[in-house]
N, C-alpha and C positions, 0 to 999 in steps of 0.2 A: 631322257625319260619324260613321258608325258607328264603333267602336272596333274593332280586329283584337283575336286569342283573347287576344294577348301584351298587350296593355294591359290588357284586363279582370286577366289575373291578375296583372299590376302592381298595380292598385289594388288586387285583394283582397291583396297582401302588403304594403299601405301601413298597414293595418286596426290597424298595432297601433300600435308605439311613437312609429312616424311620423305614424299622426292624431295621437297626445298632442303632439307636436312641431309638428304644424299648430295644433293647437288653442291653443296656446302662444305661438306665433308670431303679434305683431301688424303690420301693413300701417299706414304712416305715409303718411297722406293729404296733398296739398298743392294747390293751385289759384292758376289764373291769374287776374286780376279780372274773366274775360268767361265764366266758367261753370264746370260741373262739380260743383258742389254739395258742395265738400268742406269749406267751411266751417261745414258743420252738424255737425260731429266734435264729440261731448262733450270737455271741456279736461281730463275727470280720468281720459282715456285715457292720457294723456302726461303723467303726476303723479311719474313716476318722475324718480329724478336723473338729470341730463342726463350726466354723466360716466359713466355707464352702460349706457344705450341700447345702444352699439356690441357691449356685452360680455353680456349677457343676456338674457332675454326677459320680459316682464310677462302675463299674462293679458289677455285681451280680454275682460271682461265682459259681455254683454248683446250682441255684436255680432254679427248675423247671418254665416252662413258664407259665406266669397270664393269667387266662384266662380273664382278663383285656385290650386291648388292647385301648390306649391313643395316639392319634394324635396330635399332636401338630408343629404349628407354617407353615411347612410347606406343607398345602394343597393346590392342584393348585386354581388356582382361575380362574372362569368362569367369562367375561365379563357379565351385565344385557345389558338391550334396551339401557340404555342410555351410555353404555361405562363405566361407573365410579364406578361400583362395588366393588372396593376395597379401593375407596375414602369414600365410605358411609359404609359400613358394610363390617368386617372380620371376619371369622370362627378363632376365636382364640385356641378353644380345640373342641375335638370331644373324648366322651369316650360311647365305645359299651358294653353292660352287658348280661349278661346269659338271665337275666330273663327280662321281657316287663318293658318298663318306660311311661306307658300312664299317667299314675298319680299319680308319684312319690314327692315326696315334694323336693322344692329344697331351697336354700338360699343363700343369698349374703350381706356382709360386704365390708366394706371400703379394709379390706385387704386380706379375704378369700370367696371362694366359697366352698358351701358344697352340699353334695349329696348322696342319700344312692344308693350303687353299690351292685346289686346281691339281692336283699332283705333286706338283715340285715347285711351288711356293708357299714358303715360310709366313703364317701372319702371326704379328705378335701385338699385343693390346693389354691396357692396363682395365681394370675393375673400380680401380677407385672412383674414379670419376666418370661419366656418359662421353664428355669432351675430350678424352684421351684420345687421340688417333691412332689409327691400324699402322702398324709398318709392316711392309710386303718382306720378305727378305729373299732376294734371286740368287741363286747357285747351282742349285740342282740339277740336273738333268735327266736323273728317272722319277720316277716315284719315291716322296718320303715316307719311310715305312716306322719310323721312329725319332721322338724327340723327346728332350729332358732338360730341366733347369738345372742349375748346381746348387750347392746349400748353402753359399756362403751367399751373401747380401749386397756386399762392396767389395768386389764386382761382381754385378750375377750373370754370371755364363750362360749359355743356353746350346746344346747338342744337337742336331739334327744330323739324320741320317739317310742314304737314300742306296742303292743297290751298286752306285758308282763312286760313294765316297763320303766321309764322315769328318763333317764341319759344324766345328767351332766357334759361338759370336759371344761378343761383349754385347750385351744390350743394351745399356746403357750410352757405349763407346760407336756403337752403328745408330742412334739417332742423334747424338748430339752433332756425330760427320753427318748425316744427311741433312740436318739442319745450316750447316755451314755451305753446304752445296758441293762436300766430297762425298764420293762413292766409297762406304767403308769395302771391307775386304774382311770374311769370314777366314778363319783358320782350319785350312784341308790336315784335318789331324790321319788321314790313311785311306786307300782304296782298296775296300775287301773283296770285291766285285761278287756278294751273298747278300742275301735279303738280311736286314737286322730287324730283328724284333724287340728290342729293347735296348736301352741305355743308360748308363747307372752313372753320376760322380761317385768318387770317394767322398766323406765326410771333411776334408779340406779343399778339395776340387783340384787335387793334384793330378788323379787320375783317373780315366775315362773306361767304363766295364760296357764291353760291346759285346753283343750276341748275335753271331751270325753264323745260320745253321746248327751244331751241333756242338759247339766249340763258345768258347766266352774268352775275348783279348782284353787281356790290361794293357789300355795307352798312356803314355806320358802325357801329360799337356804341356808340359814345358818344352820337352823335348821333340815332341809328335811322332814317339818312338813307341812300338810295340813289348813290352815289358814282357808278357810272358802270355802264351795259348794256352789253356787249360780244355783240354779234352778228355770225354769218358762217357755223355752222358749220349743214349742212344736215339734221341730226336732231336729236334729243334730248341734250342733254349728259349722260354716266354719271356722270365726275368728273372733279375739277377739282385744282388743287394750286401753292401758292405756293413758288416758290423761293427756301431760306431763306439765301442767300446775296447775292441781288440783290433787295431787297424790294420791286422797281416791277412783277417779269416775274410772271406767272401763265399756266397752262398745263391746257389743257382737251384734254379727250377727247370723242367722241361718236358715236351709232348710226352716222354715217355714214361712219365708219372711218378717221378722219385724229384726228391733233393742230393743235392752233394754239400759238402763244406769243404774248401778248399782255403790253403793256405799259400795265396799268390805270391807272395814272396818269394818263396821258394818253389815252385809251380808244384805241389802235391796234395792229393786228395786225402786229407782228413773223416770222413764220416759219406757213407753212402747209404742214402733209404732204402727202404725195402717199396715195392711198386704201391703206392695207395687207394690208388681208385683204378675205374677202368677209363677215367676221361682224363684230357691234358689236364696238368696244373698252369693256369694263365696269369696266377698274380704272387707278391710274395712282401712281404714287412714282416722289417723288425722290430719289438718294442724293448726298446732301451732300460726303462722301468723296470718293469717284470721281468727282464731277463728270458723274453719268448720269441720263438719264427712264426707268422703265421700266415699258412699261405690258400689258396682257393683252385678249385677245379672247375671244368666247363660244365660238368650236371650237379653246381650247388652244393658240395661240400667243403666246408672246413676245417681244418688242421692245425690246431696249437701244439707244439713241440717246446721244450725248454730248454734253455741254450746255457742252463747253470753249470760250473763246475760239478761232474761226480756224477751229474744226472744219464748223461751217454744220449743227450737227445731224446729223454721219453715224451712219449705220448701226452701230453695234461688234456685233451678234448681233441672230441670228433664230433662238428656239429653239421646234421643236414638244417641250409636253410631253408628249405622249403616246407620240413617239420616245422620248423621254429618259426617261421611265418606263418600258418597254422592255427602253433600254440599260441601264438601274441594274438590272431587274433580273434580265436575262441575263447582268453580270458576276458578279454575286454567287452564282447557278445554276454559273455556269463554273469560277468560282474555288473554291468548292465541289466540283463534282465534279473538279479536277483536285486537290484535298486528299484524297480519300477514298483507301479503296484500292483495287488493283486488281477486285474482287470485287463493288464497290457502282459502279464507273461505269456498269452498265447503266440501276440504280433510278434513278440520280443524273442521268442523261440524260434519262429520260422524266420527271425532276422539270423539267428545265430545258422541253422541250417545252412542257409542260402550262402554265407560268406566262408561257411566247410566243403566248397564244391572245389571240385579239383585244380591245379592252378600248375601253370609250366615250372618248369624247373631254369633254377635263379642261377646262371653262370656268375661266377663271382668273377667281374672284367677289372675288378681295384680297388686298392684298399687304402686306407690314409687315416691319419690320427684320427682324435678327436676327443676335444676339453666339453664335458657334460656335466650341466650343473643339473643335478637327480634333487627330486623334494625329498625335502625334511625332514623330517621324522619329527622333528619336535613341532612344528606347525605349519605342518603339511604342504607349507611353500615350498620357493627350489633354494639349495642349499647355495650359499656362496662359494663353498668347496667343488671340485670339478671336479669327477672322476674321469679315468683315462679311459676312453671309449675306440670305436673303430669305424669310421666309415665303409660299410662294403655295397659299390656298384655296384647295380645289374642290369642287366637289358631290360627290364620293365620296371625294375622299384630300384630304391636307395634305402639305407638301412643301416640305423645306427647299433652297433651291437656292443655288447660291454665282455669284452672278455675274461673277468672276475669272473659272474655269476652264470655266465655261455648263456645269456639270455639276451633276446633284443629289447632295445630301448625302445624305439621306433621305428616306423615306415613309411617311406614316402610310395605310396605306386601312381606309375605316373599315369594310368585310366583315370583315376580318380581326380584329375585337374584339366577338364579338358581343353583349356587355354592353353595347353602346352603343344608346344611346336613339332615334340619327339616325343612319341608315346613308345616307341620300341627299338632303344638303342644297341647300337653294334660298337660304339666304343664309348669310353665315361674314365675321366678323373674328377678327381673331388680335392679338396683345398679347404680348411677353414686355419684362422690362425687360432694362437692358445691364445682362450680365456675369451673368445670371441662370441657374440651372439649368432654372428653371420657365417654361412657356409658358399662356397661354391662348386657349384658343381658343371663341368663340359661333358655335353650328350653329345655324338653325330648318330644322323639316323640310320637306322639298319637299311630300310628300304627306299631311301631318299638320298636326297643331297646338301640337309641342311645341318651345321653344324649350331648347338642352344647352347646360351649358359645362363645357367636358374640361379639365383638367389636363395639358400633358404633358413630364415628363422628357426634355432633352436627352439627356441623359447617355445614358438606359437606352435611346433610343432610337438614337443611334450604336452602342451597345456591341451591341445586337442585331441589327444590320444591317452590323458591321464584314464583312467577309470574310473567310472562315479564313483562316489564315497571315499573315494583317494584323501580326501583331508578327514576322516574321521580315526581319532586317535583309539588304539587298541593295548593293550598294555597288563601282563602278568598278573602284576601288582594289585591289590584291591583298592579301589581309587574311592569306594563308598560301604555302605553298611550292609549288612544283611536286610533286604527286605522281608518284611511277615510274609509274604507271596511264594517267595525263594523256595525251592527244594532244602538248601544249604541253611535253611531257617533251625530244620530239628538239627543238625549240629551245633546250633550255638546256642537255642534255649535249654537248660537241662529242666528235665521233670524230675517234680516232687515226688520220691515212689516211697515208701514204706521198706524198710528194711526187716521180713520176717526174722524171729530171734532162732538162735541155731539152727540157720540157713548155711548150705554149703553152695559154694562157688559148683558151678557145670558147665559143659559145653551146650550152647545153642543151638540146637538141633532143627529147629520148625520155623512156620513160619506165620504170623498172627495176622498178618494186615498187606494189601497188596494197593499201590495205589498208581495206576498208571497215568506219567506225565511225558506228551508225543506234542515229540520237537517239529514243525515245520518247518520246511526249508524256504517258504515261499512268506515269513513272517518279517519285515522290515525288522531294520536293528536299532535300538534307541537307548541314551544314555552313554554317551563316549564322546560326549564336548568339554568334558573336562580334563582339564591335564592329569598323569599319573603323579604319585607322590613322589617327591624331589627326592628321598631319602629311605634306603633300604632297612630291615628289621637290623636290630641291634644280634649277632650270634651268640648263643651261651654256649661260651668256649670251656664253661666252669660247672659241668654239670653233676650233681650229687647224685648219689644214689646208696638208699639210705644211709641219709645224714654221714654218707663219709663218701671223697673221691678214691676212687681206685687205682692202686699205686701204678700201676700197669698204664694206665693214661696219662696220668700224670711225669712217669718218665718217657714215655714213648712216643707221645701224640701232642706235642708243644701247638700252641697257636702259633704257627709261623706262615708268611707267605710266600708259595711257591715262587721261584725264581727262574727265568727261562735261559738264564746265562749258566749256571751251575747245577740246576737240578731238573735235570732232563734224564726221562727214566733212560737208559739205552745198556743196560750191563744184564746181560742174562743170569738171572742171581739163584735159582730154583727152577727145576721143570718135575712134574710127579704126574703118574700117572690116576686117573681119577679109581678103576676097575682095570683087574686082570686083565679081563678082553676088552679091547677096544670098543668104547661106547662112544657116543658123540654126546658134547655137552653142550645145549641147546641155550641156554641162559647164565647169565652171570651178572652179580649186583656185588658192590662193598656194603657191609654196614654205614649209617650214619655218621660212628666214632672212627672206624678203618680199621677198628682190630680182628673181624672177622671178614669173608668170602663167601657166597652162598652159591650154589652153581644149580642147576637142572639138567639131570642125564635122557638121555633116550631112551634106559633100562629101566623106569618108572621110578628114580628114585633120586632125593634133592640130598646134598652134602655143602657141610658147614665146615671152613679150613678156618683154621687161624689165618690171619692175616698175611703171616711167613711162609705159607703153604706147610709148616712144618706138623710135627705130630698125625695123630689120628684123626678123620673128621668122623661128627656128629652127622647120623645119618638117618633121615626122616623119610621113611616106608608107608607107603598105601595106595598111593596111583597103580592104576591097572594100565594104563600108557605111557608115553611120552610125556614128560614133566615138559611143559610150554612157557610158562611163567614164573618167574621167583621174583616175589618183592620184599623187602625190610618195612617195618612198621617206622615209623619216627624215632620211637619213643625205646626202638633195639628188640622190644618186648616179645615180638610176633614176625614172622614168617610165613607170607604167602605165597601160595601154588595153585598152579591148574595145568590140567591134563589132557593130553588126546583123549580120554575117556570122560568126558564133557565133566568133569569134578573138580570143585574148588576147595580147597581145604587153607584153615589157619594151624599154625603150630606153636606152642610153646618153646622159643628156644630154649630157655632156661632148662625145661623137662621134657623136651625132645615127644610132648604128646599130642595127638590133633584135640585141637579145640573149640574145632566150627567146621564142618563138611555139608556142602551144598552139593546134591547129589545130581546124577544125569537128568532127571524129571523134572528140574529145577529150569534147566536151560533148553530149547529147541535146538541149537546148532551148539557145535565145539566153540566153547569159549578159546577167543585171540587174542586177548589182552586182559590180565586184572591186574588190579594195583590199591593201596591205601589210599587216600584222598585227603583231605582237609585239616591237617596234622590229626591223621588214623582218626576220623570222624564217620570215614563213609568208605565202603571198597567201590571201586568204579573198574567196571566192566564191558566187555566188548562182546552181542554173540550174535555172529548173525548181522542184520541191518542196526541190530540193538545197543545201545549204549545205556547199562544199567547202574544203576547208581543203588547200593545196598546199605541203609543203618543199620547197625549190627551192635548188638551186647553182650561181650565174652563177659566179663568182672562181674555184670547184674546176676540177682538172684533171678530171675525170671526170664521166660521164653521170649523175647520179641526183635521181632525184623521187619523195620520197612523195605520198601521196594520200589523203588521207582523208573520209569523204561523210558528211556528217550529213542527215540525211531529215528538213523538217518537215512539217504536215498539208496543208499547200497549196503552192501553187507561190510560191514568194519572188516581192517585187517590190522591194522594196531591201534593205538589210541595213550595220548600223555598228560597228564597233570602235574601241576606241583605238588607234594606235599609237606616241604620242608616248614612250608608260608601259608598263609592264607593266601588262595589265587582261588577266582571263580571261571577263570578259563577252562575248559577242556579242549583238546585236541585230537582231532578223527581223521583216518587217512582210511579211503573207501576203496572198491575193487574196483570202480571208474575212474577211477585215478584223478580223483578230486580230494582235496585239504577242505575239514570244515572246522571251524571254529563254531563251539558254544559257548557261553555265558551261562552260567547257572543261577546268577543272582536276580538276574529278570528275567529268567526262562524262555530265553528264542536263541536260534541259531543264530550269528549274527556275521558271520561270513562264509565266503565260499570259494577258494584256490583252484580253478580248474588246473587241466594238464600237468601236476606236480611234476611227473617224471613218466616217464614212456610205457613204465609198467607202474604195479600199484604198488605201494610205497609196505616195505613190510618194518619200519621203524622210526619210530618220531622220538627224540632225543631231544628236551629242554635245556637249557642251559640252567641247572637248577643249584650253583654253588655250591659252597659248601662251610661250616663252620671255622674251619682253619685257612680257608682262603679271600682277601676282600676284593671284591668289584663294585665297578658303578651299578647304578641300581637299573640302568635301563638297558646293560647287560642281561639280563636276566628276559630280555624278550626274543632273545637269538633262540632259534629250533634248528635241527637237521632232520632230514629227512632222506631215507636212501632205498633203491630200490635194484631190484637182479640187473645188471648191466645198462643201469645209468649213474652211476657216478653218487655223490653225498651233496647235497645242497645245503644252504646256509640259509635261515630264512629270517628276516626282520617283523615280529608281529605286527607293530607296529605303524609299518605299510604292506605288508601283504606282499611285500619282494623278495624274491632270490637274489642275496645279496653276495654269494660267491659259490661256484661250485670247484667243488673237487672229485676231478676224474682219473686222477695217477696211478689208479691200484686195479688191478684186473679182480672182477667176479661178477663173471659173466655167468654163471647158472647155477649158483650157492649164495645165498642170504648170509652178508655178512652183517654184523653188528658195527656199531659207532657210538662213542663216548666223547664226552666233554671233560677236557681237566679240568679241576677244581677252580685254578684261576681263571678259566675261560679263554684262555690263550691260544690252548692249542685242540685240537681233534684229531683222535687216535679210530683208527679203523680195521679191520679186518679183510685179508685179500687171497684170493687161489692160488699167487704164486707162492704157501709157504711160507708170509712177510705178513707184518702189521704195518703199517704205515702211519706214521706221527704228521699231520698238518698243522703251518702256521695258521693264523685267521689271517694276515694279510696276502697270503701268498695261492693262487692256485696250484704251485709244485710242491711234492711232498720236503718239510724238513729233514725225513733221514728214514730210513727203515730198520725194523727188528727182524732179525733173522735167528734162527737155533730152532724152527719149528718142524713139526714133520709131516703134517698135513693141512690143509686149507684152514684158518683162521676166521674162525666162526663168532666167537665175541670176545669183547674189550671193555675193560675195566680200568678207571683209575680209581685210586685208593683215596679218599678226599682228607685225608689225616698224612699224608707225608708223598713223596714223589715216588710213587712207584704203579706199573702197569701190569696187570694182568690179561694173560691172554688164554683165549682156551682153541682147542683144535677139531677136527671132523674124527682125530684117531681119539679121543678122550684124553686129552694131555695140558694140563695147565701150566703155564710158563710163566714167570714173577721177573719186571724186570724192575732196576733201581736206577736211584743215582750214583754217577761216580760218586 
């Protein structure tokens, strides 16, 4: 193939120091016993000390030149856009071959990389050092179409395989013979006479997992005996992969787009997928940890499955990455231009455009660990702590993705560095060891002949891709005072009023005073350089009411803390129906104390259970729609609602009467979220673009309501506060499917979440405690958020990251609801198969499912006074579960 301008003038700047360095440089030959001619090597090429070889080079005397040509160390280096190209990724070798390397197999060990050169020679080379020499390894005789290390260390094996025969080498043991001036001798472990696409050790490297054709053989290595053929699968097998947990299962991929798990021991198939995509599956890992298979297809999807007991292989994630390449990075665009200032968000937009322009589709060609140190949260550095991450190749980028939160960490693409030798690779492994800074990664090129291996910096390559204001701490908690500025002001000064004499208590009907305060989104954010307080409110677990506690609480509702070993709701203990005919019940809250249940029907009408579901409920009538909203006051006293019939109404629980109705003329659009605020100081609302925030006086003699309107870019579709605490946070989730964070206490938006979820998010879930449960206090800045057929996210305020998601539970075109237990441990969700699904926080697969339901599982409850789950259904049915 002809050479393009840029490699001619590659070689003429190779002309100098670098031929001295080739010329310098000798090629350690070796051979199998069935050919290759490398045993005609004069012996006083390799006369040098053996304890040397690694660290210098000898002359090659009389030896004709390889038509091999090996770059190394010193290639210029091309600045990228951002200037820092050699801080994030180095060309650390470049080797050119005779013949094309589109789709060449390549591999990578903790201390060698290998590769076949020319067709059917073997090169193998270490990384750690520039001075390491190439060894050739000769056997072959057709094309190698596949090769693999083994996992053990001492001795590390290395596989190759070619269409005529599949050989075995000690790598270690084939240079220290060719160093002595023997010609080693690979191990012919079998002649399949099939192309192999892949090669797998077991986890002891006792035996060898060959895939050739449609069929996967376990060999002996000891014995070089065929163990068992496993056939079933209806195309080609890509890869294959042993679980290093249960040493009998092995688990294969193939063109025809399914997985199998097999139990090679006994040669029978255990578990067969259903077809996934419409393209091959090419790659496949297991993670050990998590207890998951994750494997890739040729148009850029991914597939997490869970390999726990009891689970049957569910689904935990399906992620496209070229969405998620995308999403990453229109957050970073967004987050970006809402840091600039007001003057640069025009450029800063058509930056954001210009990098949403369409982009090929990322075949995932391999996957490999990966130890990732994530910043901080406490100051905004990178944590010493590593999460466990995933390298996934592709023929144009690399891509660190975190399979907790099914979010990408990072991206390397490789346009973006045009020093690089392969811009659009046809084959890629990747290599980094645990707890390392460094990665590597082997490219060959698609439409060339050169085989790269890059260098690349974690580090520089998080810190270059963080998002501005990445160290700016965000935090629930109130870290300062009320400013006189603040909205949140009139709930903390009281006014002096005059109390008229035989004055009667009324509902607040009107409204005195309007005073609109509009939120920009384009307003920088200031005031979050200081740390949040080390130490959460003290709980009144002891709370009076008048001057006497109520025996009922007092035997029933102990301070105790939940425990995740023995009081796990799971015992179906109560189901009741809410209405004769089935209604659907749209909302569900506990009380503060947990002895009551509030619900919202469909048939315009809210009901109050006992906490047992038992007896009669109290039933609060006046919507002319759908009840949308049900909130509890702090303080037990009040109950709030809103309606399809754009009406918000407070109740008197105690006397079952309204005591504040805010009528349709009130609001432009249907209110989507209300709730109490500031322990019951303020209702805060959603309608429309609007975020209102209402002072309200039920107890006062007098008529008066303020009002205040925060504007954000879209129309609100839920929206969350605390109001157990003082928090000046609010929380907004838009129909552009953006997360905004406001601040009340200085009055500016002060962050902005693009792409939360693929749709727009119909529920934002704080982690908001509870009095009979303790946590740390920086607990309390964990959210969910969850949306029609994307899964429940876990979000860190703090940085602004999805810090795990969970996709176990199908609801794909019903809104289900999501709760936090009291202790924060676990999240309970709602799902269409009929089930409620219980999650760990550390776990992407579900802990365990509730089953006894009878139709789709619309919201979720836990009780924050003792262990038990409520659930409600689409047929109007509430279900109460306990602990054993």
């Amino acid at each position: 193939m002809p050479r393009s301008r840029e490699s001619r003038k590659e070689a003429r700047s190779v002309k100098g120091p670098l031929s001295r360095n080739h010329s310098d440089a000798k090629t350690l030959a070796a051979s199998s016993g069935d050919g290759g001619g490398g045993g005609q090597r004069p012996r006083r090429v390799v006369s040098t000390c053996v304890r040397d070889v690694f660290r210098r080079q000898a002359p090659a005397r009389g030896r004709p030149e390889s038509p091999l040509r090996l770059i190394m160390d010193m290639l210029p280096e091309m600045p990228s856009t951002d200037g820092h190209s050699s801080d994030i990724v180095a060309e650390r070798y470049l080797v050119e071959s005779k013949k094309s390397t589109a789709h060449v197999p390549l591999a990578c060990s903790t201390q060698y990389c290998a590769f076949p050169l020319d067709g059917n020679h073997l090169c193998v080379w270490s990384p750690r050092d520039p001075s390491h020499q190439l060894l050739t390894l000769r056997g072959h005789h057709q094309l190698i179409t596949a090769v693999a290390f083994g996992n053990q260390v001492d001795p590390l094996q290395l596989c190759s395989a070619s269409q005529d025969c599949v050989i075995m080498w000690n790598v270690d043991e084939c240079r220290e013979k060719t160093l002595r001036g023997v010609t080693p001798r690979g191990t012919v472990l079998g002649s399949l006479l099939q192309t192999v696409l892949c090669l797998r050790f077991s986890p002891e490297d006792h035996a060898v997992a060959v895939c050739a054709g449609n069929k996967v053989s376990v060999i002996d290595v000891e014995k070089q005996s065929v163990l068992v053929e496993l056939q079933g699968h209806q195309g080609s097998v890509t890869a294959v992969e042993f679980c290093p947990w249960q040493a009998h299962i092995l688990i294969s991929v193939s063109e025809d787009r399914t997985f199998k798990v097999w139990d090679y021991c006994v040669g029978s198939l255990i578990y067969n997928s259903s077809i996934l995509t419409a393209y091959p599956l090419l790659s496949l890992l297991i993670c050990e940890e998590s207890r998951q298979l994750v494997t890739g297809s040729a148009d850029g999807q991914l597939w997490i499955f869970s390999l726990m007991e009891r689970h049957h292989y569910h689904c935990v994630a399906h992620v496209d990455l070229r969405k998620k390449s995308e999403t990453f990075s229109t957050r970073r665009m967004m987050a970006r231009h809402y840091s600039l200032p007001e003057d640069s968000l025009y450029h800063s937009r058509h930056e954001v455009d210009k990098r949403e322009e369409a982009e090929a589709t990322f075949p995932v060609l391999s996957l490999a660990h990966c130890d990732l140190c994530l910043p901080d949260s406490q100051n905004g550095a990178f944590s010493p702590e590593c999460t466990k991450c995933l390298w996934i190749g592709s023929s144009t980028a690399l891509f660190v993705f975190n399979p907790a939160s099914i979010e990408l960490e990072a991206a390397l693409h490789f346009k973006e560095f045009q020093s690089l030798s392969v811009q659009v690779a046809g084959s890629c492994a990747v290599m980094s060891e645990a707890m390392s800074p460094k990665a590597l990664c082997m490219l060959s090129s698609m439409f060339g002949n050169k085989i790269a291996v890059l260098e690349v910096s974690l580090a520089a390559l998080l810190s270059s891709q963080r998002c501005p204001g990445a160290g700016r701490m965000l935090s629930v908690l109130a870290s300062s005072c009320v400013l006189p500025t603040s909205p949140l002001y009139f709930g903390v000064v009281k006014e002096s009023l005059p109390k008229p004499a035989n004055s009667k208590r009324h509902a607040v009907r009107s409204v005195i005073e309007d005073r609109p305060l509009v939120f920009h989104n384009k307003i920088r954010s200031s005031g979050y350089t200081l740390a949040p307080h080390g130490t959460m409110f003290s709980p009144k677990t002891n709370t009076k009411h008048n001057n006497k506690r109520t025996s009922k609480c007092k035997s029933n509702h102990k301070c105790k803390e939940y425990s995740l070993e023995h009081c796990l709701p799971r015992n179906l203990s109560r189901q009741v129906a809410v209405a004769q005919d089935p209604v659907a019940v749209s909302c569900l809250q506990y009380s503060g104390d947990g002895q009551r249940l509030a619900c919202g029907l469909a048939n315009h009408l809210s009901l109050v259970f006992d906490a047992s579901l038992s007896g009669t409920p109290a039933a609060f009538s006046g919507h002319d729609g759908a009840v949308s909203t049900i909130c509890w006051s702090h303080d037990k006293r009040w109950l709030l609602s809103t309606g399809r019939d754009r009406t918000l109404r407070v109740w008197s629980v105690h006397k079952t009467e309204l005591m504040l109705l805010l009528g349709p003329g009130s609001f432009p659009k249907p209110i989507t979220f209300a709730q109490f605020y500031y322990m019951d100081a303020f209702i805060l609302l959603s309608s429309g673009p609007e975020l209102r925030l209402l002072k309200y006086h039920i107890d006062l003699c007098r008529e008066d309501m303020r009002r205040l309107s925060l504007t954000s870019g879209a129309d609100v579709t839920t929206l969350s506060a605390v109001n157990d605490f003082y928090s000046h946070i609010v929380l907004t989730a838009g129909r552009d499917r953006t997360l905004e964070v406001f601040d009340l206490n200085v009055g500016r938006s002060i962050a902005v979440i693009a792409e939360v979820h693929s749709r727009p998010a119909h529920q934002i879930c704080q982690n908001k405690g509870s009095s009979f449960a303790a946590q740390q206090s920086l607990a309390y800045n964990l959210f969910l958020t969850t949306a029609v057929g994307d899964g429940v996210r876990l979000w860190d305020l703090r940085t602004l990251r999805c810090v795990r998601c969970f996709e176990g539970h199908p609801h794909r075109c019903y809104p289900c609801g999501v709760a936090f237990s009291p202790c924060g441990r676990l999240v309970g969700c709602g799902a269409e198969d009929r089930h409620a699904y219980v999650y760990e926080m550390g776990s992407n697969s579900f802990l365990y499912r509730l089953a006894g339901h009878t139709d789709t599982v619309t919201e979720v409850a836990f009780n924050p006074a003792a262990p038990q789950l409520a659930t409600a259904t689409l047929d109007g049915k509430l279900q109460l579960f306990v602990a054993e």
